[in-house]
N, CA, C and O atoms as a GROMACS GRO file, in nm:
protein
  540
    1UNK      N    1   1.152   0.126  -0.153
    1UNK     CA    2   1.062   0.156  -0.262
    1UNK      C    3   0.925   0.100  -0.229
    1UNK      O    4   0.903  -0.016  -0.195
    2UNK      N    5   0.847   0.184  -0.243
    2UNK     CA    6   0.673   0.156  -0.168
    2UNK      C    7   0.606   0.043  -0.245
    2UNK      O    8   0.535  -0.037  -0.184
    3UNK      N    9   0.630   0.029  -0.425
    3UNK     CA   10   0.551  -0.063  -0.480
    3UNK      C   11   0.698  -0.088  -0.596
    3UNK      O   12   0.812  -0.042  -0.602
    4UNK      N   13   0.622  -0.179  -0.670
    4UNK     CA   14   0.740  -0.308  -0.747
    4UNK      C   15   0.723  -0.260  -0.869
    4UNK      O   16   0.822  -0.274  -0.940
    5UNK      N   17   0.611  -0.195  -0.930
    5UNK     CA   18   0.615  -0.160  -1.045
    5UNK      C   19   0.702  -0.064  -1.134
    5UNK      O   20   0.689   0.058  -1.116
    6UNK      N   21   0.783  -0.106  -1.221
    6UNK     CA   22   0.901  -0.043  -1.282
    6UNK      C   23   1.030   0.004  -1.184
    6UNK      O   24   1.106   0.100  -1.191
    7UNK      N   25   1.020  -0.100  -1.094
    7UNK     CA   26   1.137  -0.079  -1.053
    7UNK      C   27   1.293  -0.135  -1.067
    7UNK      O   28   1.343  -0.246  -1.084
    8UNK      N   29   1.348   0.009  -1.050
    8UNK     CA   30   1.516  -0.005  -1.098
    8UNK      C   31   1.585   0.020  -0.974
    8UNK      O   32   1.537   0.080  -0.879
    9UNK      N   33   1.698  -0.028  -0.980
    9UNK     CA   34   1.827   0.045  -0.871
    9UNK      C   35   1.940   0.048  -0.936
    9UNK      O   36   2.002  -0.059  -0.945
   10UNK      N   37   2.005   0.190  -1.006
   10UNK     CA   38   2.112   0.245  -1.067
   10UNK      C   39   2.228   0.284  -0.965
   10UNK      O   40   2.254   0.371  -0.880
   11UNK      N   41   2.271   0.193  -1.010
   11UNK     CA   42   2.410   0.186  -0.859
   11UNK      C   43   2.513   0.291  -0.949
   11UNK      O   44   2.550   0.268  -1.064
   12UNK      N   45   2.552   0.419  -0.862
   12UNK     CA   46   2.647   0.554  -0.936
   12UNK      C   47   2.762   0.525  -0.880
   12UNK      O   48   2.785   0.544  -0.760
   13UNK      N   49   2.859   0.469  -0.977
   13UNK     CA   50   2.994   0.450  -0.923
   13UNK      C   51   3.050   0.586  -0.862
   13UNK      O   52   2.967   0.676  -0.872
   14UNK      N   53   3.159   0.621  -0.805
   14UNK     CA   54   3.231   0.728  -0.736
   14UNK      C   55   3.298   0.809  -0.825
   14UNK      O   56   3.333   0.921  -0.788
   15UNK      N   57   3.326   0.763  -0.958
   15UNK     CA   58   3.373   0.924  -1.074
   15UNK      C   59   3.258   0.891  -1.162
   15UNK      O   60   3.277   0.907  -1.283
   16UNK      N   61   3.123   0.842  -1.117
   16UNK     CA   62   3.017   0.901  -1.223
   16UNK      C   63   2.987   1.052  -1.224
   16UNK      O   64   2.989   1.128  -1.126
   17UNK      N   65   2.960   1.082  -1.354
   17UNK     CA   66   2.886   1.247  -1.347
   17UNK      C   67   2.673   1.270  -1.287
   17UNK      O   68   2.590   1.360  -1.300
   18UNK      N   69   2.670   1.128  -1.222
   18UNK     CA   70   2.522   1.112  -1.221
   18UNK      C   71   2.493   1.176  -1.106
   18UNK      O   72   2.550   1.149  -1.001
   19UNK      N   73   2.386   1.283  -1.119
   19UNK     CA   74   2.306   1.368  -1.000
   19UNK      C   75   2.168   1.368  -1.036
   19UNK      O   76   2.112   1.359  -1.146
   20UNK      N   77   2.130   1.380  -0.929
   20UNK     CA   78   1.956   1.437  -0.932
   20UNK      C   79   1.915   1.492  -1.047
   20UNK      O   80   1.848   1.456  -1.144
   21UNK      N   81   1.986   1.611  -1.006
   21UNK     CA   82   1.958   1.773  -1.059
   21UNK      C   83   2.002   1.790  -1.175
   21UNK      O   84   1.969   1.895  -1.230
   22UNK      N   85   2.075   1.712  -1.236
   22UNK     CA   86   2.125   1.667  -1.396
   22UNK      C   87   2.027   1.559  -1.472
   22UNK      O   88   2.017   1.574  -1.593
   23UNK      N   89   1.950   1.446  -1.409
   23UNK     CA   90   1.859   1.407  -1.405
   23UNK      C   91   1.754   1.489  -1.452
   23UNK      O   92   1.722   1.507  -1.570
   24UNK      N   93   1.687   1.550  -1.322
   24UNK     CA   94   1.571   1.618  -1.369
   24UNK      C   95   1.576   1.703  -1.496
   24UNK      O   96   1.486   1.707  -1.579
   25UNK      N   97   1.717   1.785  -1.503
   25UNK     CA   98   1.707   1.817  -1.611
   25UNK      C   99   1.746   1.793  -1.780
   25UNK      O  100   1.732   1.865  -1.878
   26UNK      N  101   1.780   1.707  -1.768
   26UNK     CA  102   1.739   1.574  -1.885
   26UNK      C  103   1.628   1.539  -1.911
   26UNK      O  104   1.590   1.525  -2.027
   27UNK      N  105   1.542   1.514  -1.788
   27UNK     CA  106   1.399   1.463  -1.807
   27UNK      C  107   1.279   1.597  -1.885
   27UNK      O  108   1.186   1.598  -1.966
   28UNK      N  109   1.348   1.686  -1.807
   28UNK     CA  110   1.280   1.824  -1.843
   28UNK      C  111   1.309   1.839  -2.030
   28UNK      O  112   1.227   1.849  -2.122
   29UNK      N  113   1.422   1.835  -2.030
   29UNK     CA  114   1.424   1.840  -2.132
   29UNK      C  115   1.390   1.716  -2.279
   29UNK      O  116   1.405   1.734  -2.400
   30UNK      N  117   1.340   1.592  -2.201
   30UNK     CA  118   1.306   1.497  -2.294
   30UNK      C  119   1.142   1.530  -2.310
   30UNK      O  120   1.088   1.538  -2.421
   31UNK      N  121   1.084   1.545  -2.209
   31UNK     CA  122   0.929   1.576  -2.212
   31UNK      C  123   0.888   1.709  -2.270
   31UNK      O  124   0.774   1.725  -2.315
   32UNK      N  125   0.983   1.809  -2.272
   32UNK     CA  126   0.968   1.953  -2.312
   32UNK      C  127   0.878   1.969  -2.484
   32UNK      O  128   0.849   2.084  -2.517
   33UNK      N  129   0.844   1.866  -2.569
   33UNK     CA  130   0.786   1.857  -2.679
   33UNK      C  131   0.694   1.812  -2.655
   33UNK      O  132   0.590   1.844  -2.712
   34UNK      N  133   0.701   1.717  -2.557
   34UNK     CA  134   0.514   1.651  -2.497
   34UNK      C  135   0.423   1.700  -2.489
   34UNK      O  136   0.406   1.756  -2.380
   35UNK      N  137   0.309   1.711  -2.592
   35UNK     CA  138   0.232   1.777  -2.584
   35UNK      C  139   0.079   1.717  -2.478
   35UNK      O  140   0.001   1.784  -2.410
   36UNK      N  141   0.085   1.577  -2.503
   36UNK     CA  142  -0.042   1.515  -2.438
   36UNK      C  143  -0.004   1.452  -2.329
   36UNK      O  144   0.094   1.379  -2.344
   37UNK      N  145  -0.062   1.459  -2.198
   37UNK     CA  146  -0.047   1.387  -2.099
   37UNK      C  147   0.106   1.404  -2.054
   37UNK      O  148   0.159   1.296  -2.031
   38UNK      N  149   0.183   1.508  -2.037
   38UNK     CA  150   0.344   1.568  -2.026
   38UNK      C  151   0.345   1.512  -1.914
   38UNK      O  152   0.262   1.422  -1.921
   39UNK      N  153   0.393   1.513  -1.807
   39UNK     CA  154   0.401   1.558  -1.677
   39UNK      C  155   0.481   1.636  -1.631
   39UNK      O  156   0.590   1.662  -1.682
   40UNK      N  157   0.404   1.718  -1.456
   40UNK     CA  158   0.527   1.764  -1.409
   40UNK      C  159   0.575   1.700  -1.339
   40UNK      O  160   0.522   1.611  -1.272
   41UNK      N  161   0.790   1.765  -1.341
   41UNK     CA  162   0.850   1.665  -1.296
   41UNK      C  163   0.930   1.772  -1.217
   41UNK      O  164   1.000   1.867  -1.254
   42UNK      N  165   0.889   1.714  -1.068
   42UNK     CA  166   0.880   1.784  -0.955
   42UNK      C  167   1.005   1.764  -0.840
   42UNK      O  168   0.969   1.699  -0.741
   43UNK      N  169   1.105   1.798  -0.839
   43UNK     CA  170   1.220   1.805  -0.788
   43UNK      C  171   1.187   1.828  -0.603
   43UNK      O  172   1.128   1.934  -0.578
   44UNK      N  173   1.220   1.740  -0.480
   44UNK     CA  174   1.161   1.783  -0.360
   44UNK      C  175   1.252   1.683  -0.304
   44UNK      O  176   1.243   1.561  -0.317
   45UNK      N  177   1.352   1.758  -0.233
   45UNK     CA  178   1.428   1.714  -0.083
   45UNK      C  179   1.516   1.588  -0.240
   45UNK      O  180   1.525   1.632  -0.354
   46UNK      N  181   1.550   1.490  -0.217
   46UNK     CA  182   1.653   1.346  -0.253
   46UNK      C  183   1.537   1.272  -0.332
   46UNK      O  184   1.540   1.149  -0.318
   47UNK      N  185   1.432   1.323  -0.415
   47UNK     CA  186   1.380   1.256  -0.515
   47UNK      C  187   1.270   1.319  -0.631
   47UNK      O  188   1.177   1.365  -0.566
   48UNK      N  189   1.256   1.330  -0.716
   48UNK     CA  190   1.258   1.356  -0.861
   48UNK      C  191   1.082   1.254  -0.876
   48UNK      O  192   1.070   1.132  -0.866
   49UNK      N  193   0.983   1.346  -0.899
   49UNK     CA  194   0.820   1.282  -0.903
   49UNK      C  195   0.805   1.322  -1.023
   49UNK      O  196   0.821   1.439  -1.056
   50UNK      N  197   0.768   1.219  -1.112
   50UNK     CA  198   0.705   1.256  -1.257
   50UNK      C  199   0.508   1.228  -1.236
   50UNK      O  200   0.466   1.113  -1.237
   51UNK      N  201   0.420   1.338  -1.221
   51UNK     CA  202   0.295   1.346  -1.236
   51UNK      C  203   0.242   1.362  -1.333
   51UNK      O  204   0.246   1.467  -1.396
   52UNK      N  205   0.159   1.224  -1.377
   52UNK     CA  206   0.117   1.311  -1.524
   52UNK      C  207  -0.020   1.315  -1.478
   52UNK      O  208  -0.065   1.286  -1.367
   53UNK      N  209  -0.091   1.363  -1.600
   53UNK     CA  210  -0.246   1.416  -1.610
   53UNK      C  211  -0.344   1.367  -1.492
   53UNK      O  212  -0.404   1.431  -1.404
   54UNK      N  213  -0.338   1.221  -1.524
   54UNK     CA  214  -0.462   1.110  -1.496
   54UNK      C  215  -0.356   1.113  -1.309
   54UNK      O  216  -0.398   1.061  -1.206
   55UNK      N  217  -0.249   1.173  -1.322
   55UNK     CA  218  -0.239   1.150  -1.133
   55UNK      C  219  -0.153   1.005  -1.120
   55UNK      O  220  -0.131   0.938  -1.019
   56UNK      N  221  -0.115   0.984  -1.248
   56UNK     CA  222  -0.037   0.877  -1.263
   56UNK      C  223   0.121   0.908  -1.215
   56UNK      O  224   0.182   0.990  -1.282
   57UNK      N  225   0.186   0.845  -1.103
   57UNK     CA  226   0.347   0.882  -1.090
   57UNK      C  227   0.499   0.802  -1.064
   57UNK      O  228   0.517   0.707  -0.987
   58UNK      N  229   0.581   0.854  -1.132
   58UNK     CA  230   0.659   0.731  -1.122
   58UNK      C  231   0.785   0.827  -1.004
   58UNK      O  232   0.784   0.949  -0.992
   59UNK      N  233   0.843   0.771  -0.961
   59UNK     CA  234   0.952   0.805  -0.834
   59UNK      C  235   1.096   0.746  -0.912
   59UNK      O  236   1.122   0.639  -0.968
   60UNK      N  237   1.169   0.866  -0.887
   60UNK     CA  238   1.338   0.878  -0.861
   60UNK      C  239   1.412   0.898  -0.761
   60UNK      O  240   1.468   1.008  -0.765
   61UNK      N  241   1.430   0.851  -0.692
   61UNK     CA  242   1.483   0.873  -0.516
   61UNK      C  243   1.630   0.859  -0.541
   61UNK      O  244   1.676   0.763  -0.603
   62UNK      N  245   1.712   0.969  -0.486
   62UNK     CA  246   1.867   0.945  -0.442
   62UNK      C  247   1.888   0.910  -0.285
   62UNK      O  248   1.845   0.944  -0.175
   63UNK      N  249   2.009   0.795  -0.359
   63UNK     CA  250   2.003   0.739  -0.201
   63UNK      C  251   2.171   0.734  -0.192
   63UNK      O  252   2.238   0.668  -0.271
   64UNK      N  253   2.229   0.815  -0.083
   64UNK     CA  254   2.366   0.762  -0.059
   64UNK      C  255   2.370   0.738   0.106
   64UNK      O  256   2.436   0.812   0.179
   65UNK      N  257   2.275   0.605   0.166
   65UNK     CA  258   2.288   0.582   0.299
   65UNK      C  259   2.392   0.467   0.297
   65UNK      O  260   2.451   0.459   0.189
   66UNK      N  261   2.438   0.352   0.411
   66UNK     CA  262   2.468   0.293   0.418
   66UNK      C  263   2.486   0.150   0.348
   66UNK      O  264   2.577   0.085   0.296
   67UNK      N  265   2.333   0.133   0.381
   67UNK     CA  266   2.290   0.002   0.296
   67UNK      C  267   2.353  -0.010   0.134
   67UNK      O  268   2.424  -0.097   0.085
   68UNK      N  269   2.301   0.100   0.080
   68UNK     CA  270   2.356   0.139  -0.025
   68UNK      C  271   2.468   0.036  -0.130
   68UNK      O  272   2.456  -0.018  -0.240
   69UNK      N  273   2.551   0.043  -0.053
   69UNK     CA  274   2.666   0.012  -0.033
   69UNK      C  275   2.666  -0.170  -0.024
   69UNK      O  276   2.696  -0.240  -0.121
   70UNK      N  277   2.635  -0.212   0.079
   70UNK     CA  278   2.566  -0.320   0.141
   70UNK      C  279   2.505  -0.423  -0.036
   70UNK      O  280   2.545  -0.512  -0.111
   71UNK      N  281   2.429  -0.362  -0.026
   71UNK     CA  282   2.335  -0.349  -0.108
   71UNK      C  283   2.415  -0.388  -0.253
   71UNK      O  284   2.399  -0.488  -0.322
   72UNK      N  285   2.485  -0.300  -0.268
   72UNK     CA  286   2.583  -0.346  -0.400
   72UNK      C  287   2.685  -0.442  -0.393
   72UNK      O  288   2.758  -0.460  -0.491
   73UNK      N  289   2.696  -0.496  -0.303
   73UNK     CA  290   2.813  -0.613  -0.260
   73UNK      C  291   2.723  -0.724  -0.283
   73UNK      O  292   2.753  -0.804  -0.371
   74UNK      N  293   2.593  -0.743  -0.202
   74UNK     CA  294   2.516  -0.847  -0.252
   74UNK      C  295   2.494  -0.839  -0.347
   74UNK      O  296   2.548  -0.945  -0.381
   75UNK      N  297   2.448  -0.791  -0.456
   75UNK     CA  298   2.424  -0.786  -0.562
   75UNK      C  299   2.529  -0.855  -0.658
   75UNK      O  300   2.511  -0.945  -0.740
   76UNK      N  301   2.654  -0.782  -0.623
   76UNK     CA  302   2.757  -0.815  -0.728
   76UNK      C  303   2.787  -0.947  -0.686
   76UNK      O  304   2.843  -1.026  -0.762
   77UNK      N  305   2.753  -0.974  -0.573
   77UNK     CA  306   2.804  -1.116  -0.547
   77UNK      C  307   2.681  -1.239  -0.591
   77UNK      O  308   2.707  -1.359  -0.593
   78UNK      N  309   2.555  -1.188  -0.622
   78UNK     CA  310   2.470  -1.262  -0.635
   78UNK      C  311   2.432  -1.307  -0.781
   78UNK      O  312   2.397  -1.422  -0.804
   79UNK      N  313   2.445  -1.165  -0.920
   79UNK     CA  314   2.390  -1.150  -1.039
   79UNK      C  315   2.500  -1.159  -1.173
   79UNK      O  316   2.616  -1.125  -1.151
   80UNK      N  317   2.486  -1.176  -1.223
   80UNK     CA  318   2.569  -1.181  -1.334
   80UNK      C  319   2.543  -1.078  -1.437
   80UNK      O  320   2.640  -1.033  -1.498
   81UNK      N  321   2.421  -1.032  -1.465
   81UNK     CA  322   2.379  -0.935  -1.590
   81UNK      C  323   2.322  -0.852  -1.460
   81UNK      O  324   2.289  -0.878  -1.345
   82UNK      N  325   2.330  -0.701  -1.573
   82UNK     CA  326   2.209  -0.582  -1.526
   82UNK      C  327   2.109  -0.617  -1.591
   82UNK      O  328   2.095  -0.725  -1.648
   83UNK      N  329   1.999  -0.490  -1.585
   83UNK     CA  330   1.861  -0.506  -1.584
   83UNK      C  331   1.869  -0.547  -1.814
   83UNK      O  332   1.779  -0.600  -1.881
   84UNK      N  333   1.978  -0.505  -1.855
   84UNK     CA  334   1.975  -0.544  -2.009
   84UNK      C  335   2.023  -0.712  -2.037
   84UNK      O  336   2.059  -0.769  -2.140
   85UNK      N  337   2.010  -0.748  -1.933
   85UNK     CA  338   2.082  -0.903  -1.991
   85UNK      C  339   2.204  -0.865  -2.003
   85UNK      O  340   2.262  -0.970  -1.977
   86UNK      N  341   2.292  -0.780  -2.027
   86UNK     CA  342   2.472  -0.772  -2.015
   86UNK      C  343   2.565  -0.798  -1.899
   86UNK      O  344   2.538  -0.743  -1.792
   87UNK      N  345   2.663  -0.867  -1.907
   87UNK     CA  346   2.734  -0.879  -1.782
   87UNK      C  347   2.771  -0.704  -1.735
   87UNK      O  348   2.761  -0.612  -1.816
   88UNK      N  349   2.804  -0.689  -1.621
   88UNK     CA  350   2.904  -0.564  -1.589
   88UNK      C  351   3.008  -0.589  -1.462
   88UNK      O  352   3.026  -0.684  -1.387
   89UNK      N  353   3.062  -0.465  -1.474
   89UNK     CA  354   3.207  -0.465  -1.381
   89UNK      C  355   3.185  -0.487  -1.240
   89UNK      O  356   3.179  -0.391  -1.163
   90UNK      N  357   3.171  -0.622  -1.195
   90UNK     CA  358   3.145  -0.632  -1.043
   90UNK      C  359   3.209  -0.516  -0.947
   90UNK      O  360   3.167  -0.459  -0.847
   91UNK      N  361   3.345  -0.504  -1.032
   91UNK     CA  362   3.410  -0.477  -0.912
   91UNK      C  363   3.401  -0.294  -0.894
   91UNK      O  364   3.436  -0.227  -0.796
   92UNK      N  365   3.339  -0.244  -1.034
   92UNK     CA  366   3.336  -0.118  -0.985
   92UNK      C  367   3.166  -0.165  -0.897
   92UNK      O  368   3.176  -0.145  -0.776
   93UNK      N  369   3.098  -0.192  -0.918
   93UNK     CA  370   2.972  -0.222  -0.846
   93UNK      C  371   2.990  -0.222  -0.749
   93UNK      O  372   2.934  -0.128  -0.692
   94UNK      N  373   3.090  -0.332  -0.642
   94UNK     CA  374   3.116  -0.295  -0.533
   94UNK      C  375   3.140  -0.163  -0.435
   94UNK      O  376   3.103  -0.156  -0.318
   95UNK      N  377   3.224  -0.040  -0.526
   95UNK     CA  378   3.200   0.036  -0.479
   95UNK      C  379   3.123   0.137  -0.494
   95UNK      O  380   3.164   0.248  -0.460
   96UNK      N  381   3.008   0.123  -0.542
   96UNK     CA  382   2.915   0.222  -0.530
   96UNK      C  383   2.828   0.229  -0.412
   96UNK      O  384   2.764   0.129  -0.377
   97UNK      N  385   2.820   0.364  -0.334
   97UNK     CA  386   2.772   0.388  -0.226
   97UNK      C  387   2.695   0.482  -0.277
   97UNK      O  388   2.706   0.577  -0.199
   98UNK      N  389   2.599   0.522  -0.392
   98UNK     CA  390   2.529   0.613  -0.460
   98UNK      C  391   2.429   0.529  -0.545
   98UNK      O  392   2.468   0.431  -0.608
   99UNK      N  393   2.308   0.567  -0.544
   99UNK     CA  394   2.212   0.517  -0.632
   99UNK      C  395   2.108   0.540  -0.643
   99UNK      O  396   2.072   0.572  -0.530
  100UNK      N  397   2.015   0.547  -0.717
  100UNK     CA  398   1.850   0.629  -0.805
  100UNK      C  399   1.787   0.504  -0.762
  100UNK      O  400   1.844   0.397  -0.787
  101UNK      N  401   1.688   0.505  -0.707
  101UNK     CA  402   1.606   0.418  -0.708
  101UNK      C  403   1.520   0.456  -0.749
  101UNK      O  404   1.491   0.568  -0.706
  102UNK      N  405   1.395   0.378  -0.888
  102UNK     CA  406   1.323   0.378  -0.979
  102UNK      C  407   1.170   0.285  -0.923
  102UNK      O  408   1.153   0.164  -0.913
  103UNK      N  409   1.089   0.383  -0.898
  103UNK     CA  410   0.972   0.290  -0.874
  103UNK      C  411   0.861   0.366  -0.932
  103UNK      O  412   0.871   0.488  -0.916
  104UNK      N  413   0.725   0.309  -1.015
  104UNK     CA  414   0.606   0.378  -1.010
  104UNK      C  415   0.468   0.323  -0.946
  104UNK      O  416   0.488   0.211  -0.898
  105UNK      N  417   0.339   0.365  -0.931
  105UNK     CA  418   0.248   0.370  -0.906
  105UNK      C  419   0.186   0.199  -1.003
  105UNK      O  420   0.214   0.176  -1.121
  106UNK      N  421   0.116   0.121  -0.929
  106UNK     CA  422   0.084  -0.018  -0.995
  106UNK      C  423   0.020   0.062  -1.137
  106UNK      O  424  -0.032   0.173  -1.157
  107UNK      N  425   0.051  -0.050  -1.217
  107UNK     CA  426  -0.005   0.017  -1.389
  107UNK      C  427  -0.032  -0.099  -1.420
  107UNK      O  428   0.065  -0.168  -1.452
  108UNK      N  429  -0.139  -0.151  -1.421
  108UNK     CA  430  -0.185  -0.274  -1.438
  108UNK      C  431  -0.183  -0.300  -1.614
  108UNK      O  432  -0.157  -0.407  -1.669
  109UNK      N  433  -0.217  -0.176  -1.681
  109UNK     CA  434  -0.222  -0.185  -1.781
  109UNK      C  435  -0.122  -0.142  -1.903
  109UNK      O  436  -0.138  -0.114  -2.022
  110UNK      N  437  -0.024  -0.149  -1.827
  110UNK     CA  438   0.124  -0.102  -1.835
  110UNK      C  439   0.136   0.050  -1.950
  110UNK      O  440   0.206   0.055  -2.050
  111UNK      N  441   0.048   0.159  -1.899
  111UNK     CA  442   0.009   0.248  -2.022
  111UNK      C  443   0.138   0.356  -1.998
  111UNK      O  444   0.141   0.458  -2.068
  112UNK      N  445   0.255   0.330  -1.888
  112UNK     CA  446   0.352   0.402  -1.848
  112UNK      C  447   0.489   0.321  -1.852
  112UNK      O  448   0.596   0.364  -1.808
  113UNK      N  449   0.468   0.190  -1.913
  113UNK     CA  450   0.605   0.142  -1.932
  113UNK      C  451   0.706   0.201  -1.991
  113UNK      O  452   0.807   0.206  -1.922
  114UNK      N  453   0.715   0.259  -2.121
  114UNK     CA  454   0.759   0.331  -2.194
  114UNK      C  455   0.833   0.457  -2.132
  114UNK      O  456   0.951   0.488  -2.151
  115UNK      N  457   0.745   0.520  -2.058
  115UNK     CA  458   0.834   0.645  -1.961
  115UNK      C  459   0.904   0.575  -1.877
  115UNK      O  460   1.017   0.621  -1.870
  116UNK      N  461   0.884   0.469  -1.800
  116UNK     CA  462   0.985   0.386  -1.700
  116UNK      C  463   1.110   0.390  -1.831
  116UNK      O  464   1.207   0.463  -1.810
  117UNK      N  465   1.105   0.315  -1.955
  117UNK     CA  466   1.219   0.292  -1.981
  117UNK      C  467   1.295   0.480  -2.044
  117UNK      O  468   1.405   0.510  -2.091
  118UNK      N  469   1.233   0.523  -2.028
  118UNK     CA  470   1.273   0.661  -2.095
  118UNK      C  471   1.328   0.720  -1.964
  118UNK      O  472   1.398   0.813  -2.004
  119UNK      N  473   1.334   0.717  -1.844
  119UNK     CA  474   1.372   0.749  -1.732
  119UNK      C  475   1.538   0.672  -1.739
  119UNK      O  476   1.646   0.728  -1.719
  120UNK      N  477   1.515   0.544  -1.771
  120UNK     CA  478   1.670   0.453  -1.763
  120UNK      C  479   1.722   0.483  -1.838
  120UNK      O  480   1.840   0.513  -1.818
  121UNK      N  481   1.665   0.494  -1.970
  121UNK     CA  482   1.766   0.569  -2.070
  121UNK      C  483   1.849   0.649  -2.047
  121UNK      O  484   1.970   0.644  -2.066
  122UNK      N  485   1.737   0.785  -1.973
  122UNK     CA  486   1.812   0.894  -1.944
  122UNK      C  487   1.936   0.887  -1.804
  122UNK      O  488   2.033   0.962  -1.791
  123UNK      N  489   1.901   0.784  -1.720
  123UNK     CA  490   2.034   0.766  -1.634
  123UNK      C  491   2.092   0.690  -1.692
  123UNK      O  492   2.145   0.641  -1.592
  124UNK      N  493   2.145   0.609  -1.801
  124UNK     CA  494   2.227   0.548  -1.885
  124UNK      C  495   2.326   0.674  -1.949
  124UNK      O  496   2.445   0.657  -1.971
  125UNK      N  497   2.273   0.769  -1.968
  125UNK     CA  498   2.341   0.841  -2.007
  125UNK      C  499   2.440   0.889  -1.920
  125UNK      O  500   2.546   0.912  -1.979
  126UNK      N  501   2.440   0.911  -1.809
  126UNK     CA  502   2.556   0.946  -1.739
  126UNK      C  503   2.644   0.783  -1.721
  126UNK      O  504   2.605   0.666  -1.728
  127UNK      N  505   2.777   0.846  -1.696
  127UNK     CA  506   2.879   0.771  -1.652
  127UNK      C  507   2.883   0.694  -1.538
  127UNK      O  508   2.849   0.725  -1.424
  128UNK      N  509   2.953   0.537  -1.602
  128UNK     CA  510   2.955   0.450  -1.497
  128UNK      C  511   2.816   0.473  -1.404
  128UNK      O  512   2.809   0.558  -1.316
  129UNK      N  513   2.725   0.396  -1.435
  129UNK     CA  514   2.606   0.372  -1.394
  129UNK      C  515   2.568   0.241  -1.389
  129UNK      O  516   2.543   0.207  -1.505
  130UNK      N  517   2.550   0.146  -1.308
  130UNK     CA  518   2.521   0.010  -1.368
  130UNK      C  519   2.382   0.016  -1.283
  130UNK      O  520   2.364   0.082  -1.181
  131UNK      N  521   2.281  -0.075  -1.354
  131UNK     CA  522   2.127  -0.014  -1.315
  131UNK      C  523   2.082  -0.182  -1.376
  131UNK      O  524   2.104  -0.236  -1.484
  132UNK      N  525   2.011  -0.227  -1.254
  132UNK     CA  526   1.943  -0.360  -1.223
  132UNK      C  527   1.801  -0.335  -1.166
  132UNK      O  528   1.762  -0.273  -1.067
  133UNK      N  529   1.721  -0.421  -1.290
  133UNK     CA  530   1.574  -0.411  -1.273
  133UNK      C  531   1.529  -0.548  -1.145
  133UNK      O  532   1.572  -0.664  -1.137
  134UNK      N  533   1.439  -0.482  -1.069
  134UNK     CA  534   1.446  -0.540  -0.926
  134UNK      C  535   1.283  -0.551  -0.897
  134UNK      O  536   1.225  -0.503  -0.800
  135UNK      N  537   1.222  -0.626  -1.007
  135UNK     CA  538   1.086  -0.685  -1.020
  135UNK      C  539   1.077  -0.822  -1.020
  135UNK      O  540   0.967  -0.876  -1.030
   0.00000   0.00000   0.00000
């Protein structure tokens, strides 16, 4: 992930229903009433670009490489809560070899926090998802 701002890593257990392309279109459909400053949300190769007006953008990247994996073993072995302060199931954590990584553009003035959390929301909604804020 290029910069730190609003960043997440939603680790997709192995019978989650969580995809991209179910993603985007959730998102499509949460912004679809937005009338000011909407963005488009631009689907290209393993990640999901929300552009709004001012050129402002936040990143959804799917990642099922190696590390991945890696990645969720340290974790579970390191944290006790996700990104809500709640404990979760180490042990499905361990095996997740699937995950969204959540990053946007520095917002110094945090005028895009709100869509960061409207993005987690919307991968909360799919199954078995456990998602740790990594700022």
């Amino acid at each position: 992930m290029a910069n730190t701002y609003y960043s997440y890593l939603a680790f997709i257990a192995p019978n989650s229903d969580a995809n991209l392309i179910a993603l985007k279109n959730n998102l499509d459909a949460f912004y679809e009433p937005v009338t000011e400053n909407k963005p488009a949300i631009v689907l290209e190769s393993n990640q999901i670009n929300l552009v709004f007006e001012d050129d402002y953008r936040l990143y959804i990247a799917f990642s099922e490489e190696a590390y991945v994996n890696e990645e969720a073993l340290e974790i579970a072995a390191e944290h006790k809560f996700d990104w809500n302060e709640n404990s979760f199931d180490k042990a499905k954590l361990e095996t997740c070899s699937k995950r969204f990584e959540v990053w946007g553009d520095d917002d110094f003035d945090m005028e895009y926090f709100n869509d960061s959390l409207y993005i987690i929301e919307e991968i909360e909604r799919f199954s078995d998802v456990i998602i740790f804020n990594m700022q």
